[in-house]
Every structure is written in structure tokens, then in C-alpha cells.
N, C-alpha and C positions, 0 to 999 in steps of 0.2 A: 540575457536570457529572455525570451519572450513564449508566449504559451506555445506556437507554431512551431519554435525548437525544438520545446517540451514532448509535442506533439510528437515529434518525428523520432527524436530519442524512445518516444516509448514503443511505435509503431516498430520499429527498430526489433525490438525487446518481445513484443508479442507475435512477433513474424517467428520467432523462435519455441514458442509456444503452444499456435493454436496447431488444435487438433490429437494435443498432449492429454493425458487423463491427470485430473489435478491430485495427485496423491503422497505417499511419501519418495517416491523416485524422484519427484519434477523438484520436490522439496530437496532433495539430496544433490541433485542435479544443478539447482541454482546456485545453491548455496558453495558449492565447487568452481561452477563456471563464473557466477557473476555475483559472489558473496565479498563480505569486508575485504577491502585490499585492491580487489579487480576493479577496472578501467571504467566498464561499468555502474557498478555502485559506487563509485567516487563521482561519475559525472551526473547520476541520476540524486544522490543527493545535492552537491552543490544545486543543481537547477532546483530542487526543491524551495533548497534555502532561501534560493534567489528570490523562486516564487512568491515565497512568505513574506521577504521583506520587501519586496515590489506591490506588496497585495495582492496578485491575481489567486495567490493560492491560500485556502484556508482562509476564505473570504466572509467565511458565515461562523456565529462563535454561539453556545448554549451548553447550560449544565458543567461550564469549566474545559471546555473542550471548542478549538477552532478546527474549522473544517470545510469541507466544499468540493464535489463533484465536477472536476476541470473538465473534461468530457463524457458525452453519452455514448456508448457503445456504437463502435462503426465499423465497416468494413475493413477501411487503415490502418484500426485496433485489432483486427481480427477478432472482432466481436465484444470485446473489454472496453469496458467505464472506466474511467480513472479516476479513484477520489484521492485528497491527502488531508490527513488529521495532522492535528497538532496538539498532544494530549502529554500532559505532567500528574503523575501519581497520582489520575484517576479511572475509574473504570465509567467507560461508555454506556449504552444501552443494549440491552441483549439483543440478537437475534441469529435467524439463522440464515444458510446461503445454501439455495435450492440445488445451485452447479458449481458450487465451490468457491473460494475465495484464495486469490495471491495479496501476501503482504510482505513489502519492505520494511521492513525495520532500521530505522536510523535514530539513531540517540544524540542527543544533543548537550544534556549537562549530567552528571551526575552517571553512574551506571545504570541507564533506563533501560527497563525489559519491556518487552511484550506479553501479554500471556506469557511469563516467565522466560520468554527468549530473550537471549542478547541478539545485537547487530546482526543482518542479515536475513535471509528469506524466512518465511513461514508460508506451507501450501496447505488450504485446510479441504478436506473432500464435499462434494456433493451432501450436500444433508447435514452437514455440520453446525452447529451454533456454538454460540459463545458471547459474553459480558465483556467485551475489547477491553483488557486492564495495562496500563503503564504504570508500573512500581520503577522507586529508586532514580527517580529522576524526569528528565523531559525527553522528549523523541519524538520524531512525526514518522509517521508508516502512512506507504502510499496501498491503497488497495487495488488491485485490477478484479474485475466482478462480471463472471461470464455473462453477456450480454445485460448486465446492469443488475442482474437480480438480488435481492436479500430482502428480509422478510422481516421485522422487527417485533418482537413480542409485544403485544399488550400488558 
């Protein structure tokens, strides 16, 4: 797996996306079409994983938390950043997402939630914030971030 793969898998994935309103449809919608089990979330994890233990991903670590912004928002993104965490039983830093926020959820040891999710998508709306928490385990969740934006409290 090399980041260019990564690239194209995602590009792939947000081709299918843009121009979608990020809400509980698109959230109900992934989680059917490309949630645990699907073809999809089986290869979008593994290349994570791969990521992680190649380094290219979650390449920066603070507060108990790895992590790293694999791309900046592009046209081939159809406008989405892609970050991936690598977070065990702790909660991140607040903030909020001006145009919304898609996350993956993949668990790794233990029954790791998100914000209280298991496995699978979570689409949070326009205006949303939140304290990114992993209980019950480890998991990396990748973020896709309408043209890169999020805002982090002071």
C-alpha cells in the first residue's frame, strides 16, 4: 500500500459523495452501502493499517493520540482532507466543523467506540462540534473534512 493507492481509494469514495448534504441520510446511507462487512471498509481499513505500520500515516503523536492529515483538500477529493487518528481510551480536543465532518470508525483491540459508536461511519452536520472520545479500546477513524475545515476550541 503506498499513499497514491490510498489516494485513489479515497478519491474513489468521495466521488460518491460530493455534493451530498452531510447529514443523517449520508450517515444511514454509508453505513448500508460501505459499513462493516462491505468491500469497501475492509480495504479502506487494511490500507490504514498498512499506513500506520509503514508510517506514512499517523505520523505525528500528542496528548496520547497519533495522527496526521494524509492530504489537503483537492479537486480528486472532491474537495475533502483526509486525516487518520490513532486514539485508545482517550478523548481528543474539542472543536467544531464549520461544513461538517465524515468519520470512519475502525476498531482495533478491545470493543473501541467513537463518540459511543461501534465500527462504521458516523456523518456529523455543518456546525457540529464535539471532544473526539475513543472508549473501550483502540481504533483509528479516518476523517474526510469539507474542504479541510475544523475549528478547535481554545
Amino acid at each position: 500500500m503506498s499513499p497514491t493507492e490510498f489516494r485513489s481509494q479515497i478519491a474513489h469514495l468521495t466521488a460518491q459523495l460530493a455534493g451530498r448534504p452531510l447529514d443523517a441520510a449520508l450517515d444511514a446511507w454509508l453505513n448500508a452501502e460501505h459499513g462493516p462487512g462491505s468491500p469497501t471498509y475492509q480495504q479502506l481499513k487494511a490500507s490504514c493499517q498498512a499506513g500506520v505500520a509503514e508510517g506514512w500515516l499517523c505520523d505525528r503523536g500528542g496528548g496520547g493520540i497519533r495522527y496526521g492529515r494524509i492530504f489537503k483538500p483537492a479537486d480528486d477529493l472532491h474537495g475533502f482532507s483526509v486525516d487518520v487518528v490513532d486514539m485508545q481510551d482517550v478523548a481528543g480536543p474539542h472543536h467544531t466543523h464549520p461544513e461538517g465532518e465524515i468519520d470512519l470508525i475502525m476498531p482495533l483491540e478491545g470493543e473501541a467506540q467513537f463518540d459511543g459508536r461501534p465500527a462504521g461511519w458516523l456523518v456529523c452536520p455543518p456546525g457540529s462540534a464535539h471532544r473526539p472520545t475513543v472508549s473501550n479500546g483502540r481504533a483509528l477513524v479516518l476523517y474526510l473534512l469539507p474542504q479541510g475545515r475544523i475549528d478547535f476550541t481554545r
